[in-house]
C-alpha positions in Angstrom: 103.3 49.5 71.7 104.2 53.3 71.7 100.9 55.1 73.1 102.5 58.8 72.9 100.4 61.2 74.6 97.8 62.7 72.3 99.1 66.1 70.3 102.7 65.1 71.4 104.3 65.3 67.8 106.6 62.7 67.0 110.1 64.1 66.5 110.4 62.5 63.1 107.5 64.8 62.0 109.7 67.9 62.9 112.6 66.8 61.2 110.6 65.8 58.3 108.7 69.3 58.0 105.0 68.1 56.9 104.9 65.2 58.1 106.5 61.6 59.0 109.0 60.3 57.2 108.5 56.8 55.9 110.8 55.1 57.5 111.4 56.1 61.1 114.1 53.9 61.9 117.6 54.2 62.7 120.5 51.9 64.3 123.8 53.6 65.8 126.8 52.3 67.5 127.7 54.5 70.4 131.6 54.5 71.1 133.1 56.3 74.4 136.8 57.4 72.8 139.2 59.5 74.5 137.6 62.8 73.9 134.1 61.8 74.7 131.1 59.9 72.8 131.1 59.0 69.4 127.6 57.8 67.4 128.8 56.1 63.9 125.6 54.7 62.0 125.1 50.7 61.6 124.5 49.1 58.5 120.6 49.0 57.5 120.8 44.4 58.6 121.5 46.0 62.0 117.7 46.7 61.7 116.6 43.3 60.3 117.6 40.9 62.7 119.7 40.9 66.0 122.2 38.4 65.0 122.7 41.2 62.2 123.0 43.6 64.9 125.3 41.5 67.1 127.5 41.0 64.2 128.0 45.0 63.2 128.8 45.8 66.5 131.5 43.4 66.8 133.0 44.2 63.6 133.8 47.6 65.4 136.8 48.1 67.0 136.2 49.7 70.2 138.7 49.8 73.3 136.4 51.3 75.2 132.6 51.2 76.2 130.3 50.2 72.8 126.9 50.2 72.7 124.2 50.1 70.2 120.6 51.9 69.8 118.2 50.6 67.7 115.1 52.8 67.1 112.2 50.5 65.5 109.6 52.9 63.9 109.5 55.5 66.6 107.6 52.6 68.4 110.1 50.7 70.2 113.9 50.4 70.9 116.6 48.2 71.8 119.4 48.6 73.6 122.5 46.4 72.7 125.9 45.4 74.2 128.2 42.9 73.0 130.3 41.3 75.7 133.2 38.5 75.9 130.8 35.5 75.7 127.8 36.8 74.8 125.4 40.1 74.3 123.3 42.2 76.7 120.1 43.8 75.2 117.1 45.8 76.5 113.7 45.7 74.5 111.7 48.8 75.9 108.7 46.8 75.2 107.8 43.5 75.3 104.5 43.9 73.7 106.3 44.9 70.5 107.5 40.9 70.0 104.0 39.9 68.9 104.3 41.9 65.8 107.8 42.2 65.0 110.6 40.0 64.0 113.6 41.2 65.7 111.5 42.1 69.0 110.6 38.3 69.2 114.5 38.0 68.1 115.3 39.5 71.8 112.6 37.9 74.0 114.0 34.8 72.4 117.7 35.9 73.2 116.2 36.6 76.4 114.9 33.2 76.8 111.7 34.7 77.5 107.9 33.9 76.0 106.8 36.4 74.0 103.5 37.9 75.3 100.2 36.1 74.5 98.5 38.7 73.2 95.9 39.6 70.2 97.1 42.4 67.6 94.3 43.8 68.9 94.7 43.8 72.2 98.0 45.7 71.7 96.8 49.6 71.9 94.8 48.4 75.2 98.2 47.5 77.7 100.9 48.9 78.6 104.2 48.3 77.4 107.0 46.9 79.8 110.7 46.4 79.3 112.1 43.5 79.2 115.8 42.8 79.4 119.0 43.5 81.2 118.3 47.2 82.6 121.6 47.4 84.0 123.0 47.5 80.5 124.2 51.1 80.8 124.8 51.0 84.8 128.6 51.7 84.9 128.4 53.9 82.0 126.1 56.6 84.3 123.0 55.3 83.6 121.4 53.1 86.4 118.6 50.6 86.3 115.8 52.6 87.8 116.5 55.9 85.5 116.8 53.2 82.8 113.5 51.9 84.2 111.8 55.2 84.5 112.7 56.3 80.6 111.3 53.0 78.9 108.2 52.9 81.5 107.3 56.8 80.2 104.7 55.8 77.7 104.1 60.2 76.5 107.3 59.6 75.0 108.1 58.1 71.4 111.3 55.8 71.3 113.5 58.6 69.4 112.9 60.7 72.5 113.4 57.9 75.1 116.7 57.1 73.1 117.5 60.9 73.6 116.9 61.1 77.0 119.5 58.0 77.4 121.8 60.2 75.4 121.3 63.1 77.7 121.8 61.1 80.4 125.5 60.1 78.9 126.0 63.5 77.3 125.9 62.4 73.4 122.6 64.1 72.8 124.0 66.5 69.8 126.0 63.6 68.7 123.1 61.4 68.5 120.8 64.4 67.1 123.3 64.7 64.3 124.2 61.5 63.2 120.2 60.6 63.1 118.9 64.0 61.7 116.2 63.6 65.0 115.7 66.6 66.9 113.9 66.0 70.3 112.7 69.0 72.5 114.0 68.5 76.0 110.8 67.4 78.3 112.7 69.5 81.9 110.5 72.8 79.8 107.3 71.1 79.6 107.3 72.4 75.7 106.9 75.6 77.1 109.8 77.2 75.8 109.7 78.4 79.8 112.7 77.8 81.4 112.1 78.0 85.5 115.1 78.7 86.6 
């Protein structure tokens, strides 16, 4: 599971104010249009299994590129892509199927045993993706950048989801449609810039 780095504040906490808010999840459909990205939210069953997830993103219409992120408590996420014949999906960490129901939903999509592992055993390894990390490859995203987001365990899933977004150039977009603000790391949290 997410083992953020200690005093990094989780950018839920910012948007909040005080404090977290209760429910830190959020599921989005990315959409490349003629004019650029568009992030539409998914329905709240887009959260609750991934067959519901599967199904919201192919009751969208897209001509284009369609993707979907799917932030699980700020601890985990999962990337999403409906194709002709099937779906391709990322879970940033595999540990995460032990304990939750759509997590297991992917490693089973994946075909793949979901890790024997106590509860708690959980804060004492490190996550690992598991999936298709050539998901976003001929969008602009490839494999080992993918790798290197998901493997940066410092970071909470809202902020590895925005660095994908940076990465695409929908980080306002995302910001906005989620109401998550995340710092960008190249500062350091500085406020610095090295130019």
């Amino acid at each position: 599971m997410n083992t953020s780095a200690a005093g990094s504040q989780n950018p839920f906490a910012a948007a909040d104010g005080d404090g977290l808010d209760e429910d830190r999840s959020y599921a989005v459909a990315v959409l490349r249009g003629e004019d650029g990205w568009d992030v539409r939210e998914l329905g709240d069953g887009a959260l609750e299994s991934l067959a519901d997830a599967t199904a919201e993103m192919r009751r969208i219409r897209a001509e284009r590129a369609s993707f979907a992120l799917l932030n699980i408590d700020d601890d985990y996420f999962i990337l999403l892509r409906p194709m002709p014949g099937g779906v391709r999906v990322l879970l940033s960490d595999a540990t995460a199927a032990v304990t939750d129901d759509i997590a297991a939903d992917v490693m089973d999509e994946l075909d793949e045993d979901i890790p024997d592992l106590d509860e708690d055993e959980l804060d004492d390894v490190d996550s690992w993706p598991e999936g298709d990390l050539e998901i976003l490859a001929d969008l602009g995203v490839p494999s080992d950048v993918l790798s290197v987001i998901c493997d940066d365990q410092s970071l909470w899933a809202s902020e590895q989801l925005h660095a994908i977004a940076a990465e695409l150039g929908f980080e306002e977009a995302l910001a906005d449609e989620t109401g998550v603000e995340v710092d960008d790391a190249d500062d350091g949290g500085d406020g610095d810039d090295d130019d």
